[in-house]
C-alpha distance (Angstrom), angle and dihedral (degrees) to the residues before:
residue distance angle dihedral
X1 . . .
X2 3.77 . .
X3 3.89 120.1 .
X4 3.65 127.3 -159.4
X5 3.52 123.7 -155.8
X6 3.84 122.6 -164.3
X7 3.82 101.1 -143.6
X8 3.96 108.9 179.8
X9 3.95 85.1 119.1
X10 3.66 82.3 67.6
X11 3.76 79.9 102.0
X12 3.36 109.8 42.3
X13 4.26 110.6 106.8
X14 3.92 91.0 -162.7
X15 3.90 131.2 81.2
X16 3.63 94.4 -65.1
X17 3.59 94.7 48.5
X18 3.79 89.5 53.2
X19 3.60 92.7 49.8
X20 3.66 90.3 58.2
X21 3.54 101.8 50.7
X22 3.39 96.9 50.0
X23 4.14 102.2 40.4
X24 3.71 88.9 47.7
X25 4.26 80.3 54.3
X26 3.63 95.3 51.5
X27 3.27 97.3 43.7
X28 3.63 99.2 57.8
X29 3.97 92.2 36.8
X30 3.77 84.4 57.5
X31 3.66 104.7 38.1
X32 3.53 126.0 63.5
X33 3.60 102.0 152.7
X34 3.66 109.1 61.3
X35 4.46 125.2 59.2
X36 3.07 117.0 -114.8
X37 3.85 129.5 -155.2
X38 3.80 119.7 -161.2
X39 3.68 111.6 -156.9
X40 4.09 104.7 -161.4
X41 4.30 123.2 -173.6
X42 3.77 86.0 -160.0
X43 3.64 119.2 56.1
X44 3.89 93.4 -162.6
X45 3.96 79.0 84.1
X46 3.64 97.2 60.0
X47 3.85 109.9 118.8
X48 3.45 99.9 29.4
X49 3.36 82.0 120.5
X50 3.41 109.7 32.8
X51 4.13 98.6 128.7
X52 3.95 91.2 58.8
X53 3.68 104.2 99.5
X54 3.53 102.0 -171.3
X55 4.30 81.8 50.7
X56 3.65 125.1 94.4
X57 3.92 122.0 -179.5
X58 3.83 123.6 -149.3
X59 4.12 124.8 178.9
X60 3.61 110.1 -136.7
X61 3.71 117.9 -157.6
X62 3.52 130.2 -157.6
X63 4.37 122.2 143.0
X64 4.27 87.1 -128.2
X65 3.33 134.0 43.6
X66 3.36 90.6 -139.5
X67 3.89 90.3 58.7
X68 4.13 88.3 44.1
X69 3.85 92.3 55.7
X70 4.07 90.3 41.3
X71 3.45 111.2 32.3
X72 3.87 110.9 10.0
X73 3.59 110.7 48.0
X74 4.04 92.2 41.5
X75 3.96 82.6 49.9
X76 4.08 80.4 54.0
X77 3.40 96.4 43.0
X78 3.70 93.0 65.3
X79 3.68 98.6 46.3
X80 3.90 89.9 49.9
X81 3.98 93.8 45.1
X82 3.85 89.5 -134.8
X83 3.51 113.0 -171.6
X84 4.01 99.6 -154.2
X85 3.75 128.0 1.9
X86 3.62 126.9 -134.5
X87 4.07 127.0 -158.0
X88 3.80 116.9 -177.2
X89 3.87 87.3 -160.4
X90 4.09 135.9 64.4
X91 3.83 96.1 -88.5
X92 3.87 128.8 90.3
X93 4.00 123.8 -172.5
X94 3.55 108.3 -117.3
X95 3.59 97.6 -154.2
X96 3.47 102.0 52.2
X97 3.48 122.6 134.0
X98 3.88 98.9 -137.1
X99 3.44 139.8 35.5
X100 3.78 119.7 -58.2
X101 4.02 128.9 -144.7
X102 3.72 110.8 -172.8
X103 3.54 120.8 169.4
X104 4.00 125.8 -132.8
X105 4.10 128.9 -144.1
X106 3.66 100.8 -161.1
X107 3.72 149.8 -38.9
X108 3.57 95.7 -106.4
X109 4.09 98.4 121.2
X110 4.18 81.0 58.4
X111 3.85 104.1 47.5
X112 4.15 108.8 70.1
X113 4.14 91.4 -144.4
X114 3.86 87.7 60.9
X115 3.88 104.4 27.9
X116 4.16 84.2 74.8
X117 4.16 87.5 77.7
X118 3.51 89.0 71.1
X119 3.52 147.3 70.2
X120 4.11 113.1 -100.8
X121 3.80 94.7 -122.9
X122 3.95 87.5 52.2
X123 3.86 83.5 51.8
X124 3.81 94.1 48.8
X125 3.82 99.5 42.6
X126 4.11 96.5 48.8
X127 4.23 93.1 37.4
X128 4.48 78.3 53.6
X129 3.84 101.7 41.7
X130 3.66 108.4 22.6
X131 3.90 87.6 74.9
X132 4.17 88.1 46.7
X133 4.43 79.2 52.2
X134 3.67 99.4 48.9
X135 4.00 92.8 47.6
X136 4.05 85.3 48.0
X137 3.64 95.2 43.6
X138 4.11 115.0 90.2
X139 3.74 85.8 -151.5
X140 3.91 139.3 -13.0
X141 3.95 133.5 -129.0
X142 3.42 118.8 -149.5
X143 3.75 134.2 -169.3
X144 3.43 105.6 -132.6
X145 3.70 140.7 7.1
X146 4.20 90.2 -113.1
X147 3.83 81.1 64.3
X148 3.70 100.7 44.1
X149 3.81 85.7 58.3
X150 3.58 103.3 50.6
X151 3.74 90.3 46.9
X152 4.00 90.4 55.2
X153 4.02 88.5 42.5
X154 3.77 94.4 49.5
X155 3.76 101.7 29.9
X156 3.41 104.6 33.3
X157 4.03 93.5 -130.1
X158 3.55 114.8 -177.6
X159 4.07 126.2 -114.9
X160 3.50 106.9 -67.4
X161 3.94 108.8 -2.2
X162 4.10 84.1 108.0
X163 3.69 125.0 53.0
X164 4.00 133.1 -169.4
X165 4.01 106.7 -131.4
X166 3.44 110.7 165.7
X167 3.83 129.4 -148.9
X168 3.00 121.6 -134.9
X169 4.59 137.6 -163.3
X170 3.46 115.7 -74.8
X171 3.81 129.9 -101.5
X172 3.41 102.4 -94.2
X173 3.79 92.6 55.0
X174 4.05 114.2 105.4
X175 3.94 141.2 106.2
X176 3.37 106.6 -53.5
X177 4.04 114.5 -139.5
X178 3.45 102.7 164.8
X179 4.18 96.5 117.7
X180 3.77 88.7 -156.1
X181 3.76 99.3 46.6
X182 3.63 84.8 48.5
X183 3.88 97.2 56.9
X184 3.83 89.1 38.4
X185 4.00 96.7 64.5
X186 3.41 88.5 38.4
X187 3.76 97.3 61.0
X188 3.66 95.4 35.4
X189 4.22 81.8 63.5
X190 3.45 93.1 33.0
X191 3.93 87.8 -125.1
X192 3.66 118.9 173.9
X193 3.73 134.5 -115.7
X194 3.70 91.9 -94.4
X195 4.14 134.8 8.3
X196 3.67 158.4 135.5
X197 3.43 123.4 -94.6
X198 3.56 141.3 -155.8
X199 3.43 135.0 153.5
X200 3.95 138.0 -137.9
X201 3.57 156.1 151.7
X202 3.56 143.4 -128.4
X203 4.06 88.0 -101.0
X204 3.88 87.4 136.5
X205 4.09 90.4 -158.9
X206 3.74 102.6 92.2
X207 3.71 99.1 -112.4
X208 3.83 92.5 128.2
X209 3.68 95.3 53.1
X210 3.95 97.2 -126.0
X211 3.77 92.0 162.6
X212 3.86 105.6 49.3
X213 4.23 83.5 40.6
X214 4.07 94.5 51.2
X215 4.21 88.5 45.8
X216 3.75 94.8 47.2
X217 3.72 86.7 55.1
X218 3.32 97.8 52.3
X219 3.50 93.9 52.5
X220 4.04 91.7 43.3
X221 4.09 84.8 49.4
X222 3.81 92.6 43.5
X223 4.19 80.6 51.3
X224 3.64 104.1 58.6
X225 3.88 133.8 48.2
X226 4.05 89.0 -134.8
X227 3.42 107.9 36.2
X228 4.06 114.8 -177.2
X229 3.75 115.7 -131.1
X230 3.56 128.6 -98.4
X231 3.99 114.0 -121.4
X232 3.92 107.2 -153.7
X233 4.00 103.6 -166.8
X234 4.00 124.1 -165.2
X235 3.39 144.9 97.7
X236 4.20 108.3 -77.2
X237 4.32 91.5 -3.6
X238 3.78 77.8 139.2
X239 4.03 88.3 83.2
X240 4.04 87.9 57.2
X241 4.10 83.7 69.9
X242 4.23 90.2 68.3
X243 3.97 91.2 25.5
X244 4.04 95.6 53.4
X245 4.65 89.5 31.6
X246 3.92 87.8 -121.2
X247 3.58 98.9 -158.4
X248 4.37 104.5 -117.3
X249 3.96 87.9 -129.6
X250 3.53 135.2 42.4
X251 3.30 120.8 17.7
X252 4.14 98.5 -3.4
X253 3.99 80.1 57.9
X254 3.66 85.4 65.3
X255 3.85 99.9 45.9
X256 4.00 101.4 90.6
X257 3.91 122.7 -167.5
X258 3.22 112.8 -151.0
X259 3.75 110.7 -178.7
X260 3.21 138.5 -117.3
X261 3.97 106.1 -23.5
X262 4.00 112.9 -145.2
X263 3.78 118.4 -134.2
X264 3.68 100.8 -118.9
X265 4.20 85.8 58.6
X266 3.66 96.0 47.5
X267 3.91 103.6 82.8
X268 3.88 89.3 52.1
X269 4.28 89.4 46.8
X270 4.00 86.9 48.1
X271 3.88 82.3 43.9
X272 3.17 92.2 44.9
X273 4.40 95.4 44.2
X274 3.81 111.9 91.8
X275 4.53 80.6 -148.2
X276 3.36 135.6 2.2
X277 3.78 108.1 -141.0
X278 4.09 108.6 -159.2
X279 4.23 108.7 152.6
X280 3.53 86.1 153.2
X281 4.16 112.7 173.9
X282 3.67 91.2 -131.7
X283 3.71 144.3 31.4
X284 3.40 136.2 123.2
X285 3.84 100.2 -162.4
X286 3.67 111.5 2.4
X287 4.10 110.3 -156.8
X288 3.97 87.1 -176.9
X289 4.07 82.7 66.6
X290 3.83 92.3 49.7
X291 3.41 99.9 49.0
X292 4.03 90.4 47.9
X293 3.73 85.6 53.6
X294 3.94 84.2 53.9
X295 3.72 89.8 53.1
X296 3.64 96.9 52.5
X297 4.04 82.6 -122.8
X298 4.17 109.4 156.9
X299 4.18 101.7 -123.1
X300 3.62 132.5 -163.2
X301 3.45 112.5 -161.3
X302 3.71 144.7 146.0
X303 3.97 133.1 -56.3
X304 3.64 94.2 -137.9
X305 3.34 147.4 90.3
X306 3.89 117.0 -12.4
X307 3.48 90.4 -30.9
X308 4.23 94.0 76.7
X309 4.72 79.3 42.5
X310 3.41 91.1 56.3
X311 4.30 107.2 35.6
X312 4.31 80.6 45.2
X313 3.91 91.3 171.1
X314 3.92 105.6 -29.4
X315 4.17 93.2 95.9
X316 3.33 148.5 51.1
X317 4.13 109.0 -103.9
X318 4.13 130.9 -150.6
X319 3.34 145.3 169.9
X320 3.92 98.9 -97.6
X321 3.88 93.3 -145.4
X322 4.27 90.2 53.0
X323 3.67 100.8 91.0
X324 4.00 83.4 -178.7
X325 3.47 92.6 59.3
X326 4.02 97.0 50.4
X327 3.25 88.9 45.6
X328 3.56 89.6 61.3
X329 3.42 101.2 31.5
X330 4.07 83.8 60.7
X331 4.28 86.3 53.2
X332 3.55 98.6 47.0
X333 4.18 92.6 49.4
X334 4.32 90.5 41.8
X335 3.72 86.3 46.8
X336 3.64 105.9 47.0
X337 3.84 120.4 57.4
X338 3.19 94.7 -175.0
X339 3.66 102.6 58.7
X340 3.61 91.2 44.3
X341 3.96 84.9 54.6
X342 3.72 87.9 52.1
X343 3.63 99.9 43.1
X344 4.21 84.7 45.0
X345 4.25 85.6 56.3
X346 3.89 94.6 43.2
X347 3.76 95.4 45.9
X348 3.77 86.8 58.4
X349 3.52 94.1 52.2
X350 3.41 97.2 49.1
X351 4.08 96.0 46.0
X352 3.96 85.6 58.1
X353 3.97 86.2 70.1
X354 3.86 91.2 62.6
X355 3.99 118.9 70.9
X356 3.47 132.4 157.0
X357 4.27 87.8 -141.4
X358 3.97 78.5 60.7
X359 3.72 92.3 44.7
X360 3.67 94.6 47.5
X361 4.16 93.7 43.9
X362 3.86 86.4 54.2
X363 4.07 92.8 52.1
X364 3.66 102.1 37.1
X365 4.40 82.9 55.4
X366 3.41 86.6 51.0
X367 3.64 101.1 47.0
X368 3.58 91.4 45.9
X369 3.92 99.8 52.2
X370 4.04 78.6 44.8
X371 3.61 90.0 63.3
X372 3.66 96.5 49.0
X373 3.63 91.8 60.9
């Protein structure tokens, strides 16, 4: 059998991006058996990889994505003689000329309380093709089990054309104990001895809850005589200083920005973190949870959307518009050891129930029984 893979999220540095990289991994650590064809946007990724032998690479170009999805890759399709056609993102080419697996990251563009994060023509586009996708699509991953239900409410899907395959952090991702590793990352961020963490990006749309997070730590740090300092990670986060008026003394001294924080550093600086504070508004599965719960880090985050599924018992949960209650979920954790010992065990646990191995089992059945149909 010959897979395709539509790779343009090859670039992507945020949760889809990761998801990519590391199901396109599994899947060809795993499987042996079946060809694989890896269509790319951007040649720079040709290569990556190279030692598969039962992998071939092909750039696809198109000036759009729009005309990549819908024009190019079913054009590649054909020459390739794929038998079934994988997308890791929300799209599915409507042309092609073989069953299509695409896999989706939420039903926020459906749900009025979440559509508000994004922009109206985003809104417009998905709520007009993503029933045109599902119809094309052979059969639908989903990222959770919150999403898998509000796709069968709203769509109608029937039993078993959607499935709930969760991710999961990467590899690399556990307690770090290495003393000097530890020390290392946390001069080369200039982190100090002890601090909260969360982590962003420049997103602009108010998914990660920047505002309700900055005011709950002023009134934490207005709250205690030696208030810990709040480690903002993300490429550019520096800009939320000016955008949020982070006062230049008190407690905005104390919010630090480090930059951009590179993978292979961030299970020491979630090691390292004495919480991880993530009430985001909106996620469907959050990878930044997982790999906390890897790193035995003690989170606070949101009871919402797949962020309560995926936690399930290993975190502290709020309301992520009650600024009273982060503050005091942020107290209660820096003031009791033992909770954040227990949290610290439990989060463990619960990480081992997320693999990628598991992840990539769970898509390779699907795109097989896909094929056969």
């Amino acid at each position: 059998m010959r897979i395709g893979i539509m790779l343009r999220t090859y670039d992507e540095k945020g949760g889809i991006g990761v998801y990519s990289r590391n199901i396109v991994a599994e899947l060809l650590n795993r499987d042996k058996r079946n060809e694989y064809v890896l269509f790319y946007r951007n040649p720079a990724h040709l290569g990556t990889h190279a030692g598969c032998a039962n992998v071939q690479e092909r750039v696809v170009k198109a000036p759009h994505i729009a005309l990549w999805d819908q024009i190019a890759i079913p054009a590649a399709c054909r020459r390739e003689s794929v038998d079934v056609l994988f997308h890791p993102k929300f799209t599915a080419p409507l042309p092609a000329p073989c069953p299509v697996v695409m896999t989706v990251h939420g039903a926020d563009w459906f749900i009025e309380e979440q559509a508000q994060y994004y922009h109206p023509l985003d809104v417009r586009y998905m709520r007009l093709m993503m029933p045109l996708y599902l119809q094309k699509c052979t059969s639908v991953i989903s990222v959770s089990q919150l999403t898998t239900e509000n796709f069968e409410r709203i769509f109608g899907l029937p039993d078993g054309k959607m499935r709930t395959v969760y991710f999961a952090p990467a590899r690399h991702f556990s307690r770090v104990e290495d003393l000097a590793a530890l020390a290392a990352v946390r001069a080369r961020y200039a982190l100090p001895e002890r601090f909260i963490l969360t982590l962003s990006k420049r997103a602009g749309d108010g998914r990660k809850n920047l505002g309700q997070i900055f005011k709950a730590y002023a009134a934490y740090h207005a709250s205690v005589s030696e208030p810990l300092k709040l480690v903002v990670g993300g490429k550019d986060c520096h800009l939320f200083r000016d955008e949020y008026r982070l006062p230049a003394s008190g407690y905005g001294r104390d919010i630090l920005f480090p930059g951009w924080l590179e993978q292979t550093d961030l299970p020491a600086i979630y090691t390292l973190a004495d919480l991880y504070l993530y009430p985001s508004n909106l996620e469907a599965f959050p990878i930044p949870i997982t790999e906390a719960l890897a790193c035995g880090t003690p989170i606070i985050t949101s009871k919402v959307n797949g962020l309560q599924e995926i936690a399930q018992g290993a975190a502290l949960l709020v309301d992520p518009q009650d600024v009273t209650a982060i503050r005091g979920a942020i107290c209660q954790l820096l003031t009791d050891p033992e909770l954040r010992q227990t949290l610290s065990i439990k989060g463990r646990l619960r990480a081992r129930q997320f693999s990628w191995d598991q992840c990539a089992a769970g898509t390779l059945s699907i795109l097989e029984t896909a094929a056969r149909q």
